[in-house]
Structures are given as structure tokens and as C-alpha cells.
C-alpha positions as a Markdown table, in Angstrom:
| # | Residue | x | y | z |
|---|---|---|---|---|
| 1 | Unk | 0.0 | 0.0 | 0.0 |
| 2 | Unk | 1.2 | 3.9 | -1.0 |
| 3 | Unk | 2.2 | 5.3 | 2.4 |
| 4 | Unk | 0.2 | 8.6 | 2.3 |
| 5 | Unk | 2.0 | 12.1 | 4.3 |
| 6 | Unk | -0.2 | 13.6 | 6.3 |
| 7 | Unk | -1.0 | 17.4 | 5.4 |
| 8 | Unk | -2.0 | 18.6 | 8.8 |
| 9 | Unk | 1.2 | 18.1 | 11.1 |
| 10 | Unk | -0.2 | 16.9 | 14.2 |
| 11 | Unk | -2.5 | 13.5 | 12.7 |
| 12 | Unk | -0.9 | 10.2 | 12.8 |
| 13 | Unk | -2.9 | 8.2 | 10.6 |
| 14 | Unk | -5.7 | 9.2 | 8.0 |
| 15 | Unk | -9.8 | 8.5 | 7.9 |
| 16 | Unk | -9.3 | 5.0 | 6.8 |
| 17 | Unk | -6.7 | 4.0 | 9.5 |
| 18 | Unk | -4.2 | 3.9 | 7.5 |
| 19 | Unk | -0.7 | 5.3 | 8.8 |
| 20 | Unk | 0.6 | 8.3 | 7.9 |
| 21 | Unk | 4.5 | 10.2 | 8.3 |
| 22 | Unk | 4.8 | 12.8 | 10.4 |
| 23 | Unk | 6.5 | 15.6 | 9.3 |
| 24 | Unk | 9.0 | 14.8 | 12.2 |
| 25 | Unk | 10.2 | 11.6 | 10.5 |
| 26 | Unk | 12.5 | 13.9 | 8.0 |
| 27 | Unk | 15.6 | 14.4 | 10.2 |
| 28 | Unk | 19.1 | 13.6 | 10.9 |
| 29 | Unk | 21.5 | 12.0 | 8.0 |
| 30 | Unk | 20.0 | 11.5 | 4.3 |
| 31 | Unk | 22.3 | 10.1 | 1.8 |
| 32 | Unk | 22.2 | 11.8 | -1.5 |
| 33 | Unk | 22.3 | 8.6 | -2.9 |
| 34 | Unk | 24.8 | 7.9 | -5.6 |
| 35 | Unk | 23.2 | 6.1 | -9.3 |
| 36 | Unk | 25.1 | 2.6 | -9.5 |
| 37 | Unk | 25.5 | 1.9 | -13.3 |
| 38 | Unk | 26.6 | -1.4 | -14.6 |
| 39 | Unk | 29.3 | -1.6 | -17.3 |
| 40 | Unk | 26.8 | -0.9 | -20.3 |
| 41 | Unk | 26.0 | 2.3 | -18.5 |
| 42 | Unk | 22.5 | 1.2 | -17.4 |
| 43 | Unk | 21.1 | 1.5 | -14.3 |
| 44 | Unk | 22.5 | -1.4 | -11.9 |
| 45 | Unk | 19.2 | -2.6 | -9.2 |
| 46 | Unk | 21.9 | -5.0 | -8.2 |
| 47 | Unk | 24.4 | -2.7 | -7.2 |
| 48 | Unk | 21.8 | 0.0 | -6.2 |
| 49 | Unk | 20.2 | -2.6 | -3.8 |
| 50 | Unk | 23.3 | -3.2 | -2.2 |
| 51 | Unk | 24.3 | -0.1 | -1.5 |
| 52 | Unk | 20.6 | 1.0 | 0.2 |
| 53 | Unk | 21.0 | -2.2 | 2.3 |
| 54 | Unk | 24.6 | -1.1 | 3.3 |
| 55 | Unk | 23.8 | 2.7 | 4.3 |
| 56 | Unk | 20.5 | 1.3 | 6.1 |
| 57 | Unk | 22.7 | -1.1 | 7.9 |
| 58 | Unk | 25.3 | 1.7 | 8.7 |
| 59 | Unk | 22.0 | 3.8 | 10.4 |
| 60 | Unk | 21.2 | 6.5 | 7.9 |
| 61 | Unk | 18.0 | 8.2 | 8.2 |
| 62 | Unk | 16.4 | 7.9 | 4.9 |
| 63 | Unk | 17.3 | 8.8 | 1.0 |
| 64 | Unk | 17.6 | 11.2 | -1.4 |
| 65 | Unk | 17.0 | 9.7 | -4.8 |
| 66 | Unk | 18.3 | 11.1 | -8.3 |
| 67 | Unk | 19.7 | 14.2 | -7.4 |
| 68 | Unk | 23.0 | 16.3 | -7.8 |
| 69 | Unk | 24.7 | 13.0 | -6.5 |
| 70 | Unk | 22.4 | 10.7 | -8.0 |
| 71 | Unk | 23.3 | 12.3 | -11.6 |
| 72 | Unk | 19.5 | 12.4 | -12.0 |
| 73 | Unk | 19.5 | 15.6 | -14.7 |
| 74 | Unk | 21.9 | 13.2 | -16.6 |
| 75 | Unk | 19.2 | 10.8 | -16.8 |
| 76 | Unk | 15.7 | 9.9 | -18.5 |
| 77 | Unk | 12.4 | 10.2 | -17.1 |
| 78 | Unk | 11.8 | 6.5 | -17.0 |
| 79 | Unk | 15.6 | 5.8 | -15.8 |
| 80 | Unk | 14.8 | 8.4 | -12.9 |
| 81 | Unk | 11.6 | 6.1 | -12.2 |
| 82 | Unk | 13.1 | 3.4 | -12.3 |
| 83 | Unk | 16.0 | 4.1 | -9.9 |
| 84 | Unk | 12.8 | 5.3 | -7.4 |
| 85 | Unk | 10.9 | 2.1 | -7.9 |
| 86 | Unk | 14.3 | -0.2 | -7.1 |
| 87 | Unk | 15.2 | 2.3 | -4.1 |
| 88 | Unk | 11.1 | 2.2 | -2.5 |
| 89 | Unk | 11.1 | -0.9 | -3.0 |
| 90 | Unk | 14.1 | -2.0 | -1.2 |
| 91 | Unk | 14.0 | 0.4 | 1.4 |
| 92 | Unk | 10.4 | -1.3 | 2.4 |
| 93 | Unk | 9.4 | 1.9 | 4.5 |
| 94 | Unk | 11.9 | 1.4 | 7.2 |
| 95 | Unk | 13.3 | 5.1 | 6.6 |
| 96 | Unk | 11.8 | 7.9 | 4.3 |
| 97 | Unk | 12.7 | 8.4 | 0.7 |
| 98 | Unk | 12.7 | 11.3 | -1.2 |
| 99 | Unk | 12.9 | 11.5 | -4.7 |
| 100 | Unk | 14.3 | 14.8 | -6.6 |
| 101 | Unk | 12.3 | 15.6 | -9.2 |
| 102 | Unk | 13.8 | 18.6 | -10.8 |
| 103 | Unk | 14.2 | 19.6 | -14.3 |
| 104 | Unk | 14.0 | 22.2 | -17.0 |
| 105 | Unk | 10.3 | 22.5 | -17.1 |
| 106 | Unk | 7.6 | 22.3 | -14.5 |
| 107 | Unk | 5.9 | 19.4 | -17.2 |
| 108 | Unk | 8.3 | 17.0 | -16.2 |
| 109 | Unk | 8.4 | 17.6 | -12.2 |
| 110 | Unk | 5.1 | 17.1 | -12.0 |
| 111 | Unk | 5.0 | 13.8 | -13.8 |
| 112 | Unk | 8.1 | 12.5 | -11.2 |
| 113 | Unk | 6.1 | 13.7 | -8.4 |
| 114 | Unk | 2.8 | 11.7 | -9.4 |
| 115 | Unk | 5.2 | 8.8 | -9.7 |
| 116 | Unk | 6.7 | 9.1 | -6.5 |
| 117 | Unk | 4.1 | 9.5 | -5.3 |
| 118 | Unk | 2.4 | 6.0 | -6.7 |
| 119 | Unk | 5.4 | 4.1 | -6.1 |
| 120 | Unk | 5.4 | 5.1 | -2.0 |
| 121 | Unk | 7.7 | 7.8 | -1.6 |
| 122 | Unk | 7.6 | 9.7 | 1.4 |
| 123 | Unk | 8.2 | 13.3 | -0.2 |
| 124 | Unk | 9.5 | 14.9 | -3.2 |
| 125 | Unk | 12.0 | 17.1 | -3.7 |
| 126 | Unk | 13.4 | 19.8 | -6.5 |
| 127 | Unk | 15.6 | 22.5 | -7.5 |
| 128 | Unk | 14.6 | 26.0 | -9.2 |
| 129 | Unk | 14.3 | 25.5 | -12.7 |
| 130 | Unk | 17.1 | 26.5 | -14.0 |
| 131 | Unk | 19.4 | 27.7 | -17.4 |
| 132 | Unk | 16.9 | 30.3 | -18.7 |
| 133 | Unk | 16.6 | 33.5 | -16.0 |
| 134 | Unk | 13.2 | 33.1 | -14.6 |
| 135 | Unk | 12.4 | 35.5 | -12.4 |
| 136 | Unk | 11.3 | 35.4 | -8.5 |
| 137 | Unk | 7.5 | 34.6 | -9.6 |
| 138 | Unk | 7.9 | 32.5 | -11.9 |
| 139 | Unk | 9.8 | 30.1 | -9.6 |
| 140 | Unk | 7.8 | 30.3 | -6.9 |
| 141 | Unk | 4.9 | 29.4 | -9.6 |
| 142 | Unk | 6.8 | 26.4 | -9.9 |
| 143 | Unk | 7.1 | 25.1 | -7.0 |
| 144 | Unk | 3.7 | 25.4 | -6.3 |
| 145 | Unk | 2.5 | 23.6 | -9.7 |
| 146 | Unk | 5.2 | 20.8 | -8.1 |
| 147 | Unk | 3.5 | 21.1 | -4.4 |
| 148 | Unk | -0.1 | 20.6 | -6.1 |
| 149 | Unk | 0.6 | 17.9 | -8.4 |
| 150 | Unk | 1.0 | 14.9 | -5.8 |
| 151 | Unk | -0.3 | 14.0 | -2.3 |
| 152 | Unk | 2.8 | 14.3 | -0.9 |
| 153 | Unk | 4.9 | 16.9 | 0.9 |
| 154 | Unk | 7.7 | 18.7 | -1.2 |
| 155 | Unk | 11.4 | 20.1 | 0.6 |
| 156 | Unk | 12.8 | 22.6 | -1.8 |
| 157 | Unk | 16.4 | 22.5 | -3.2 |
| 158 | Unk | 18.7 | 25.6 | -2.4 |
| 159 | Unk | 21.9 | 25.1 | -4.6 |
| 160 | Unk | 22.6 | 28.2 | -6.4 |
| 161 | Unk | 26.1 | 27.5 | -7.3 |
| 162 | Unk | 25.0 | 25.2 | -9.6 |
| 163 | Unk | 21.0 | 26.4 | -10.7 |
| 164 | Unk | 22.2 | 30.3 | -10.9 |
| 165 | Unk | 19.2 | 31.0 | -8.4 |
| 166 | Unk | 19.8 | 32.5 | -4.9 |
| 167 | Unk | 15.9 | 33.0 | -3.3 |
| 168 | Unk | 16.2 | 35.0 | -0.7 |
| 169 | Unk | 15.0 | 34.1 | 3.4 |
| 170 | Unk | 11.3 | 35.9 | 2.7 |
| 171 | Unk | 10.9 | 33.7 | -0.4 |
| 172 | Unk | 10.8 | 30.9 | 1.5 |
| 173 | Unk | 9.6 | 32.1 | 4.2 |
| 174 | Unk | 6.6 | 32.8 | 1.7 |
| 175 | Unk | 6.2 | 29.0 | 0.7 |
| 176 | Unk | 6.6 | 27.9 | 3.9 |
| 177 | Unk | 3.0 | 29.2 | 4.4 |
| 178 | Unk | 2.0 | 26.3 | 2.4 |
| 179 | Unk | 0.8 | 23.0 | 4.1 |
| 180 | Unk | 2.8 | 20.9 | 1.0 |
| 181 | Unk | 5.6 | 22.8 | 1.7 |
| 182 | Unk | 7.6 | 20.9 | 4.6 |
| 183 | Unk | 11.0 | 22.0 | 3.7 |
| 184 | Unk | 14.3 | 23.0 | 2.2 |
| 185 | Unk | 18.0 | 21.5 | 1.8 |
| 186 | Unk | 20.1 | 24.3 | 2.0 |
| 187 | Unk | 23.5 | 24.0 | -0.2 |
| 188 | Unk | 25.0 | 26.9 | 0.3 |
| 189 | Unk | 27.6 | 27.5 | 3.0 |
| 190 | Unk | 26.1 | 31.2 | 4.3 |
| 191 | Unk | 25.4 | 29.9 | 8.0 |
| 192 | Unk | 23.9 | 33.6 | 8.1 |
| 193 | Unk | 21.4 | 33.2 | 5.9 |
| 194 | Unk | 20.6 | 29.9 | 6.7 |
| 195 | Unk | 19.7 | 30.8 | 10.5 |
| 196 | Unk | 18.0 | 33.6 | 9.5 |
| 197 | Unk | 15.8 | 31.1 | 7.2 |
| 198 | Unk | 15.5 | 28.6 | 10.1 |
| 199 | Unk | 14.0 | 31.3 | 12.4 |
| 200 | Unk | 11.8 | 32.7 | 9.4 |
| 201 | Unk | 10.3 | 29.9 | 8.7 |
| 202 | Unk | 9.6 | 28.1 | 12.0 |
| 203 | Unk | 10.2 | 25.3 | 14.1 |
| 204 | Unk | 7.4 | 22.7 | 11.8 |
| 205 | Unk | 10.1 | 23.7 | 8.6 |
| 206 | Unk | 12.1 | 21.8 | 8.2 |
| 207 | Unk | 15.6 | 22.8 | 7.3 |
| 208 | Unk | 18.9 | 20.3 | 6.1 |
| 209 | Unk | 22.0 | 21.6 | 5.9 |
| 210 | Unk | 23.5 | 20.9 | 2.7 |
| 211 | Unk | 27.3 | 21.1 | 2.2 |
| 212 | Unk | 28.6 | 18.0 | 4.1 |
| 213 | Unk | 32.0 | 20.0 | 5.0 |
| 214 | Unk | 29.2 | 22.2 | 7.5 |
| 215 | Unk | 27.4 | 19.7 | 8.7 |
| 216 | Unk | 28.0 | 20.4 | 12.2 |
| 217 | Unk | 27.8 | 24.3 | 11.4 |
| 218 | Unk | 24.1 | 23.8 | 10.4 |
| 219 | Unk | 23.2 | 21.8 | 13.2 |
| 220 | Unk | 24.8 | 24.4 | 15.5 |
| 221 | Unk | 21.8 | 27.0 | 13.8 |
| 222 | Unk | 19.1 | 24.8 | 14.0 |
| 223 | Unk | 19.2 | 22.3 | 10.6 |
| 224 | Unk | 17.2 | 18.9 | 11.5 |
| 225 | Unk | 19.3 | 16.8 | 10.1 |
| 226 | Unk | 21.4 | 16.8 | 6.7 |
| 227 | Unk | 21.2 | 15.7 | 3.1 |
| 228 | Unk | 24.5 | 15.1 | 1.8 |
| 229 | Unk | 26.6 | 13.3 | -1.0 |
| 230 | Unk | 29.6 | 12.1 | 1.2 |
| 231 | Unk | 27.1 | 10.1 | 3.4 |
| 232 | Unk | 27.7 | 7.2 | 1.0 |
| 233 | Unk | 30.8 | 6.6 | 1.8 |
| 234 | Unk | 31.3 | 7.5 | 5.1 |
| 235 | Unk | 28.1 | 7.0 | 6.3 |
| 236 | Unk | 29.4 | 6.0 | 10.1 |
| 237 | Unk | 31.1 | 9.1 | 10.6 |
| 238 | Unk | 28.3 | 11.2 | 10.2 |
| 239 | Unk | 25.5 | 8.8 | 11.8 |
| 240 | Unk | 28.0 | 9.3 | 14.9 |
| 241 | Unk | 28.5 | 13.2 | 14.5 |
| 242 | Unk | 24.5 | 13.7 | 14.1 |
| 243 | Unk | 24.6 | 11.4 | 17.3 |
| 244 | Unk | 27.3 | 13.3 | 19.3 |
| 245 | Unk | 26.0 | 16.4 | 18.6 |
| 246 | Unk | 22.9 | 15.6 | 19.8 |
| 247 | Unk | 23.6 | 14.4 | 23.2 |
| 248 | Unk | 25.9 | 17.5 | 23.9 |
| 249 | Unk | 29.1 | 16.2 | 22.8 |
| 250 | Unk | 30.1 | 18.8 | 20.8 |
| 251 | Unk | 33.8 | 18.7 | 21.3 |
| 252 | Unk | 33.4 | 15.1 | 20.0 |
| 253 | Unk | 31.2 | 16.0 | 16.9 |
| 254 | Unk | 34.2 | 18.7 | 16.3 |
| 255 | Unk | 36.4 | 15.8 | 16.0 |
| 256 | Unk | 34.0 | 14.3 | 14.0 |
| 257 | Unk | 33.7 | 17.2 | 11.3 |
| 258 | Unk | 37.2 | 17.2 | 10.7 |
| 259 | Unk | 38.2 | 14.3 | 9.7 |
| 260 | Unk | 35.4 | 14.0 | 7.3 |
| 261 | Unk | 36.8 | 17.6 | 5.7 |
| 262 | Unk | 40.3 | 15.9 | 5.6 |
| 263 | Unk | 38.2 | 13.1 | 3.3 |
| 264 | Unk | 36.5 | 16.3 | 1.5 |
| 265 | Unk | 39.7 | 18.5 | 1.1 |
| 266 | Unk | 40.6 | 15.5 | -1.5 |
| 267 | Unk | 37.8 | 14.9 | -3.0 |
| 268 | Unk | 37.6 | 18.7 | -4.1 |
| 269 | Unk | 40.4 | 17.5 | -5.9 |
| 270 | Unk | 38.2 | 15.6 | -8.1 |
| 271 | Unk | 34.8 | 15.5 | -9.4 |
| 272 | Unk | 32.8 | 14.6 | -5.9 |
| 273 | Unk | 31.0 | 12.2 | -7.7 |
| 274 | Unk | 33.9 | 10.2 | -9.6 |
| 275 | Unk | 35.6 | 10.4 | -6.5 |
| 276 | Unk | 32.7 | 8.7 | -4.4 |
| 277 | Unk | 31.9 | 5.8 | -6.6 |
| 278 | Unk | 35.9 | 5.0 | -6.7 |
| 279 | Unk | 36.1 | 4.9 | -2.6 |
| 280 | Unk | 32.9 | 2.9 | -2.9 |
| 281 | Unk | 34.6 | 0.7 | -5.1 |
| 282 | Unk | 37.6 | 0.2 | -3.0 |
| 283 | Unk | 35.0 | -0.3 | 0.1 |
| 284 | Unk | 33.8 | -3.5 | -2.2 |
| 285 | Unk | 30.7 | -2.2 | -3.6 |
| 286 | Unk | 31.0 | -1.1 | -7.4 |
| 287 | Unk | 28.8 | 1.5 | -8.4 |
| 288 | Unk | 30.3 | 1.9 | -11.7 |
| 289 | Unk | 31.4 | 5.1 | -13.6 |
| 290 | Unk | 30.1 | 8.2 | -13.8 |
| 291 | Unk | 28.3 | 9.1 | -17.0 |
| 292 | Unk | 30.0 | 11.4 | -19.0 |
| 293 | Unk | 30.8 | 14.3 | -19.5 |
| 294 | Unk | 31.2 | 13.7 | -15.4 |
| 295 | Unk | 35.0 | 12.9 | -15.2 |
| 296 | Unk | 36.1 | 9.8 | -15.9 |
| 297 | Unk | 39.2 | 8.8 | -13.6 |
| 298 | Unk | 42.5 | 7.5 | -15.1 |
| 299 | Unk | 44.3 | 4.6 | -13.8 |
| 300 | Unk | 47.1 | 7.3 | -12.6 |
| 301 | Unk | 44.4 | 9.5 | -10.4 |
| 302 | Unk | 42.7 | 6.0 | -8.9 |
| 303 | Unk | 46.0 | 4.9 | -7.4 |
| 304 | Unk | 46.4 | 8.2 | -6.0 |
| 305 | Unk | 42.7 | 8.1 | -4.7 |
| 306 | Unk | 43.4 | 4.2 | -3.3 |
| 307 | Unk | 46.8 | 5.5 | -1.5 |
| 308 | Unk | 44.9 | 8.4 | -0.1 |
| 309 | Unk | 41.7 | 6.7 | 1.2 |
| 310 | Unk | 44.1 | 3.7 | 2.9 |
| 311 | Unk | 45.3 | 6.5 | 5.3 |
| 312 | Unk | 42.0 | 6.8 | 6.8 |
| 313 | Unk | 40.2 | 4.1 | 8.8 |
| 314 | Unk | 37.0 | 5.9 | 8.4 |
| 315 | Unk | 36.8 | 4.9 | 5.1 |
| 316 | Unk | 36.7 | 1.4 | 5.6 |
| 317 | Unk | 39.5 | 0.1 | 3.1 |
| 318 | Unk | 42.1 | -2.3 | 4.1 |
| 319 | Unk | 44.6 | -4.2 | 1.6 |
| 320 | Unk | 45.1 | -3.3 | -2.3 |
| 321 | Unk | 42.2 | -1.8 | -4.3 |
| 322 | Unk | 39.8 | -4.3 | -5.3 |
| 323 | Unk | 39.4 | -5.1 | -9.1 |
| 324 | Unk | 36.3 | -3.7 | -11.1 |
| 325 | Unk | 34.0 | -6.2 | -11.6 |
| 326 | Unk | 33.1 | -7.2 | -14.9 |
């Protein structure tokens, strides 16, 4: 049965009986799941099942389907279903998913988000529309359209270094008004402006830090929890630093934060998402490559990603690099 969100924030289950998410169950780490290909470059629901089971075993907090991470703009419609349909259904409600449903033109969001929506996904998610220069109304026009489309809440997408769109705190402060409006993940590394939107828009928002190198930054405003692409591979890290920092131990969350930006000062090396799915692979899950024009790694930069990663226990890699599987 389709798990359906319940609009009015304080009901736990619906007319029929049936239960419903509270708007509470969106919190603490969110993996910004990486797309496992297999070697013809299609989507891999062997790989992709593995690595759900692994992160759920690790004690993330739900998912974040097809987006920056999950090279979902570099996909199809139907592959972007698809990879929802193998993650939903693997995931068997023990932890919310999300799906990202952004594109070009409010036509397709609406279409993921009806699908999400029919396949059991807890909420939607999307970027501003991006390339041409809407302006301010015209955005917030589509988001709405989004909101409307599905029976299911939607958590905006902040990331204006890569959409070209910086809303300001009253814009979403604005659409915050709006039952279907739950939330935002905030990529952007102003911890001004992202407390000033936490206070804005109230304590029932909620609000995910974005850039994994802040994480504890954002939780110091106020963020819920976090949505993040690094999660996939170091998943224990910052399971334990949501953790820490929640009981009080914020020296030890400290501790916590920087050895993940030791991990993150490489990887800004590289392109984050070639430079994921190669620890993943040396962790013994292959994910394959990513799909071009992403960067494709040569054999000289994957040695010097495998000597790198072997320095650190936190990544979990022991021995010589495993081969990639055929």
C-alpha cells in the first residue's frame, strides 16, 4: 500500500486508518544517494540494492533519490523512475525516501512527483528551474505547480552554485505558508542566511544543511538533520556526529567534522561524484562510472585516490584496491 503524508502536522494516521508520516520523520543523516550503473551504463538494481541495504545497515536516516549526486539531470524520465521504484522498494518503508524531481520545465516535475508519489515515496524534492533566467515569480509558480501535483509533501532545493538562483530568506519564508511545503535542503555555505531562514520559517520547517564539510555548522543554527553526497561513503562518521551532537558532545562532533573535511579536502580534488563511486569501489561495492561528461578517472588518479583513502580508517578500506567487476 502507498504510504500517504499527512498534510496537517499533528494526525498520525488518516480516515481510513491507515498510517501516515509525520512531518517529524524527516531528520538527521540523508544520503544523497549515488546512481550505480553497470558496465553498459544502465542503471545497476543489483548494485543500487546493495548499497541502500549497506547505508540502512550503517543507520542512515532515509534517502535522497536522483539528485546532484544521483546524476539524476543526466538521466531519462523512465531511468529516474526506475532508480525510485528499485530504491522504494528495497527500502520497504523502514526510513523515508525522497525522490528529486527537478528539471527544466515544470511538465516533467510534475510527472516525477505523481510517480513518486504511486510508487510510496515519502516526499518529493526539487531544485529552481534552472538555465533560462526566470524570475522570482515564476519560480515560486513552480514550485507550487510541483506542491499541487502529488499528495505528498515537497522540501525545496537551495543550490545556487550550480541552478544560478539565490531566493532569498522571505521567499521561503513565503512558501513555507504552504501545508505541502515541509521543507528545504540548504546547499550553500552562508550559515547567516541559513539561520535567518530557520528562524523565518519556523520550528514545523524543516531545514537540512546541505554542504557535508558544515554539517555540524548547520546543526549548531538549528538544521534537522542533513542531506549530503559524502554520506555514501562515510556513512558511520556522520550517523555518529548527528549522534554526538545531539547528546551535547560537541567537542566530540568537532572531532567528528574534521576528519570528514580531511576526506572532503581531497575529494575537491576531483569531481565529488567520480571520486565517491571509486572509494565505494575500493570499500567493495561497485557503483560503476560516472556518466559522461562527469570525469572519468584515469588509472594514474585511482592509485592516488586508493593511496589516499588507505590513510584513513573511516573509510573502511584495508589491503590493495579491489578489481572492477566485470
Amino acid at each position: 500500500m502507498v504510504r500517504r503524508f499527512r498534510l496537517k502536522r499533528n494526525i498520525q494516521t488518516d480516515r481510513t486508518g491507515d498510517s501516515m508520516l509525520s512531518v517529524d520523520s524527516f531528520h538527521g543523516i540523508i544520503p544523497a544517494l549515488l546512481t550505480p550503473y553497470d558496465p553498459s551504463g544502465a542503471i545497476s538494481e543489483q548494485a543500487t540494492r546493495r548499497l541502500v541495504r549497506h547505508l540502512l545497515e550503517k543507520g542512515v536516516n532515509g534517502f535522497y533519490a536522483g539528485g546532484s549526486t544521483g546524476e539524476g539531470l543526466l538521466q531519462s524520465s523512465e531511468e529516474r523512475e526506475r532508480f525510485l521504484d528499485i530504491v522504494v522498494d528495497e527500502v520497504q518503508g523502514a526510513v523515508p525516501v525522497i525522490a528529486h524531481v527537478g528539471a527544466l520545465d515544470t511538465a516533467t516535475c510534475i510527472r516525477l512527483a505523481k510517480y513518486a508519489e504511486r510508487v510510496g515515496a515519502d516526499a518529493v524534492s526539487s531544485v529552481a528551474p534552472f538555465y533560462y533566467k526566470h524570475g522570482q515569480e515564476q519560480v515560486r509558480g513552480h514550485y507550487l505547480d510541483i506542491a499541487m501535483a502529488a499528495d505528498i509533501p515537497l522540501i525545496l532545493y537551495h543550490i545556487p552554485d550550480l541552478t544560478g538562483v539565490h531566493s532569498s530568506v522571505r521567499f521561503y519564508e513565503q512558501l513555507a505558508a504552504s501545508d505541502k511545503i515541509v521543507g528545504v535542503k540548504y546547499t550553500a555555505k552562508d550559515t547567516f542566511e541559513l539561520q535567518q531562514l530557520i528562524e523565518a520559517c519556523g520550528p514545523d520547517f524543516r531545514v537540512f544543511n546541505g554542504p557535508d564539510e558544515c554539517l555540524l555548522a548547520g546543526l549548531a543554527v538549528g538544521c534537522c538533520g542533513a542531506i549530503g553526497s559524502t554520506y555514501n561513503m562515510m556513512p558511520e562518521l556522520f550517523v555518529e556526529l548527528y549522534r554526538t551532537f545531539r547528546a551535547g558532545a560537541v567537542g566530540e562532533a568537532r572531532s567528528l567534522q574534521a576528519q570528514a573535511n580531511r576526506v572532503i579536502a581531497e575529494l575537491l580534488k576531483y569531481d565529488f561524484i567520480a571520486f565517491e563511486k571509486e572509494i565505494l569501489r575500493l570499500q567493495g561495492i561497485d557503483v560503476g562510472l560516472p556518466r559522461k561528461p562527469l570525469q572519468q578517472l584515469t588509472d594514474e588518479e585511482r592509485a592516488h585516490i586508493g593511496a589516499f583513502a588507505r590513510q584513513f580508517a573511516i573509510l573502511g578500506i584495508g589491503g590493495a584496491a579491489t578489481e572492477r567487476s566485470a
